[in-house]
C-alpha positions in Angstrom: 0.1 -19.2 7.6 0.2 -15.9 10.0 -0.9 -12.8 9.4 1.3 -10.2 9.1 2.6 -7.2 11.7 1.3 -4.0 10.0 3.6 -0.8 10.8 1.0 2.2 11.6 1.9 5.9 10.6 3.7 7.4 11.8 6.5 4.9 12.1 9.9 5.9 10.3 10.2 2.3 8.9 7.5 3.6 6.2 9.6 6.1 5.1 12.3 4.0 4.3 12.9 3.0 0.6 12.5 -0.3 -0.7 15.5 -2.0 -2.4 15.0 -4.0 -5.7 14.4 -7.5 -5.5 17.3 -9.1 -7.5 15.9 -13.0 -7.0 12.5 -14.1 -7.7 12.4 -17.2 -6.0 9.9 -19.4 -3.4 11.1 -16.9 -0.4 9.4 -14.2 -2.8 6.1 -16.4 -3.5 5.8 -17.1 0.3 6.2 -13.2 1.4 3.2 -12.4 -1.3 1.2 -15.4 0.3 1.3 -13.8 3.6 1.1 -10.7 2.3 -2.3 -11.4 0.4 -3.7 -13.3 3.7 -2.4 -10.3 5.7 -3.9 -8.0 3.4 -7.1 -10.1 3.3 -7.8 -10.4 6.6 -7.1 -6.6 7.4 -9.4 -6.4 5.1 -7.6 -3.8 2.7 -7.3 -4.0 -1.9 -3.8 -3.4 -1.2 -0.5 -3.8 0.8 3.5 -2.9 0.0 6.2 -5.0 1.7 7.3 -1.5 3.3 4.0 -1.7 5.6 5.1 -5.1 7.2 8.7 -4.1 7.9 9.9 -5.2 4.6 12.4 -3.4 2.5 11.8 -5.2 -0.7 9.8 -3.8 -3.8 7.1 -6.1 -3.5 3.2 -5.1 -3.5 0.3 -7.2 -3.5 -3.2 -5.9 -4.5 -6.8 -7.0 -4.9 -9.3 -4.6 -6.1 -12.0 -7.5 -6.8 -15.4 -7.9 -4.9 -14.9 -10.9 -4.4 -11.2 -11.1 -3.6 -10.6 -13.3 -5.9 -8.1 -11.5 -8.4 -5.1 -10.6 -6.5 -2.0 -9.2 -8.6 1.2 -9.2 -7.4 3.8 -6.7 -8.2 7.7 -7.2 -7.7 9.6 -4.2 -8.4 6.8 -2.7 -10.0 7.5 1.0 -12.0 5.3 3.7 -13.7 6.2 4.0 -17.3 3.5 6.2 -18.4 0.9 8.5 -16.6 -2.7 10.4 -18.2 -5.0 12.4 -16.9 -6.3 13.4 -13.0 -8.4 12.2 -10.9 -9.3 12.3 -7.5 -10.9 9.6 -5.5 -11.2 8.8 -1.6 -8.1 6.8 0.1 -7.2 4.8 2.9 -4.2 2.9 4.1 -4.1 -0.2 6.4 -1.2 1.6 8.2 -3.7 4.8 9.1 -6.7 2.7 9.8 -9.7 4.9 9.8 -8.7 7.9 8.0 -10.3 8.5 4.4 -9.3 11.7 2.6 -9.5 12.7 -1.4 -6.4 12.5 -2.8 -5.6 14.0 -6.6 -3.9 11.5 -8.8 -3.1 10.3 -12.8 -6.5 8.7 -13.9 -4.2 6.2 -15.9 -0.9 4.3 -15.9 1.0 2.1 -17.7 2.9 0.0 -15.4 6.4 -2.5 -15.8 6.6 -5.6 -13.0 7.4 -9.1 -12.5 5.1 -11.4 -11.6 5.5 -14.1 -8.9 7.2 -16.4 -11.2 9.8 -14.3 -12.1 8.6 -13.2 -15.5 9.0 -9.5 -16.4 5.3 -7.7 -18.0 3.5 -4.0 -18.6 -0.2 -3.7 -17.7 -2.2 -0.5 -18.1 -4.8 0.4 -15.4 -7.1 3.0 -14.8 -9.8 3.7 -12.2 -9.4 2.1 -8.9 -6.7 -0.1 -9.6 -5.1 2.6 -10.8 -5.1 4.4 -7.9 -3.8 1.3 -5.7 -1.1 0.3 -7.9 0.3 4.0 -7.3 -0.7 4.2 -3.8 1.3 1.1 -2.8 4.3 2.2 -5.1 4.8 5.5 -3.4 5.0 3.1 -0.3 8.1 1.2 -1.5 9.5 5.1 -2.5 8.9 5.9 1.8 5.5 8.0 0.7 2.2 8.0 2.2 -1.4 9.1 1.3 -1.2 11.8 4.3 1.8 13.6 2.2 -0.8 14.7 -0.4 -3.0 16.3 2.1 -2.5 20.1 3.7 0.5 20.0 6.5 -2.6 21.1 9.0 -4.6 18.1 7.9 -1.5 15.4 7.8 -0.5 16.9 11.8 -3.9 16.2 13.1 -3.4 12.6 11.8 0.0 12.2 12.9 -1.3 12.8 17.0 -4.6 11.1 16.3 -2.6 8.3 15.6 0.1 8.8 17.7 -2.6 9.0 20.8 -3.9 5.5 19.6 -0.9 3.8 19.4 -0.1 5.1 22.9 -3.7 3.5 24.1 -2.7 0.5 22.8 -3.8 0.6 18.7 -6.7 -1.7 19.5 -8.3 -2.3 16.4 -11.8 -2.6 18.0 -11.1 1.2 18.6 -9.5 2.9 15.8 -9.2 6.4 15.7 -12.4 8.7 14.3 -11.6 10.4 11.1 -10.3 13.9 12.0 
């Protein structure tokens, strides 16, 4: 298969909401294929349709060592949230920018898996944190929103100069 196009902030495409998927079928299992191989390859623990130019509510994740656990998510909701915590993020659509963003420690999550069949899961920690992460992608959200507007601007040009260079990802753009 081929990797994937990534969209890089601060393209409008990732504000755009994702529509439900109404149709689990083979089309679905290939996307999350890709998407996984796309992800992989990046390499990244996570990646929402929404990245790749995708309006669907689909999101693949991996949080394993060995990538060897990948969960996918279609149409995937937060039923329940507890606690706080805060713990460092990154995005494969801001590639090289880490910041500490404040989140639920917990959630209890509804989704169908890639056969179609509806299940709940609970998570905490770090998957936690990337299943919520690559949600608010499908709701047009990025990591950048939960950061000062002075903070999230200095991203925004950083990017926005290496995108103009040429977004080679040899060079990706120094933290700010």
């Amino acid at each position: 298969m081929s990797l994937l196009d990534i969209l890089y902030y601060p393209d409008a495409q990732l504000r755009r909401t994702a529509s439900a998927i109404t149709n689990v079928d083979g089309k679905i299992a290939t996307l999350a294929d890709r998407m996984l191989e796309t992800m992989y390859a990046a390499p990244g623990i996570g990646l929402a349709a929404t990245q790749i130019n995708v309006h669907e509510r689909l999101v693949v994740i991996d949080v394993s060592e060995e990538n060897n656990t990948p969960l996918v998510l279609i149409n995937p909701e937060i039923l329940t949230s507890e606690g706080e915590e805060e713990m460092q993020e990154g995005c494969l659509s801001i590639p090289g920018v880490y910041e500490t963003v404040k989140r639920p420690a917990e959630v209890r999550i509804a989704a169908i898996d890639r056969e179609g069949n509806p299940f709940e899961m609970d998570a905490d920690g770090l998957l936690a944190v990337c299943i919520q992460h690559e949600i608010d992608h499908l709701d047009g959200k990025l990591f950048v929103d939960y950061l000062s507007p002075l903070k999230r601007n200095r991203i925004r040009k950083r990017m926005e100069k290496w995108i103009r260079d040429g977004a080679n990802l040899d060079d990706i753009p120094e933290r700010p």
